[in-house]
C-alpha positions in Angstrom: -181.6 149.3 117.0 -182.4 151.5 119.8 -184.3 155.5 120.0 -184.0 157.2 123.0 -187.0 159.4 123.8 -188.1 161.9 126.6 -189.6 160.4 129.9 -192.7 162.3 128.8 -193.1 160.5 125.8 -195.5 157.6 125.9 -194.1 153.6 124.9 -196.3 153.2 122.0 -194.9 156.7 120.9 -191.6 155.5 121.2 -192.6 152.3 119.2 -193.8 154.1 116.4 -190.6 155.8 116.3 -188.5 153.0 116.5 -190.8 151.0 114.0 -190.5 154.3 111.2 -186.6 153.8 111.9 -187.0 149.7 111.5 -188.6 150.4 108.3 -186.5 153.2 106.9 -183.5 150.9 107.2 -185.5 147.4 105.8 -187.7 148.7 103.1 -185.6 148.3 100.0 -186.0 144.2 101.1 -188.6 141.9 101.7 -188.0 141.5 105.5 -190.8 141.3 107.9 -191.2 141.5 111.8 -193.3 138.5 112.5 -193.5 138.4 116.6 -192.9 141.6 118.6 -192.9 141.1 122.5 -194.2 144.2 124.6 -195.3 145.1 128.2 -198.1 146.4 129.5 -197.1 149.9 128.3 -198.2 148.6 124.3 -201.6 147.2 125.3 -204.9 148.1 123.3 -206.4 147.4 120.0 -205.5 151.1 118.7 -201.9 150.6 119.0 -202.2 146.9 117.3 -203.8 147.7 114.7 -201.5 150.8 114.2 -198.4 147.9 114.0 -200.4 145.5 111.8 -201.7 148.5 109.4 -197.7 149.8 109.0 
């Protein structure tokens, strides 16, 4: 799955739209990310516990 965003548009912004997408496809079955790998750009414990809470 890919989204495109703006250059403006933070990559934890981006995440969060490419995880609604994720889950909008999945959530009629019992799948579940269990490792996501990120860069730098994904760091801090606001954004973590944004992924964990969704």
């Amino acid at each position: 799955m890919v989204v495109v965003t703006s250059a403006y548009e933070s990559d934890q912004a981006g995440a969060k739209k490419l995880f609604a997408q994720a889950y909008n496809r999945i959530s009629d079955r019992l799948t579940r990310l269990v490792c996501i790998w990120v860069d730098a750009g994904y760091q801090g414990e606001g954004f973590m516990k944004w992924v964990m809470d969704t």
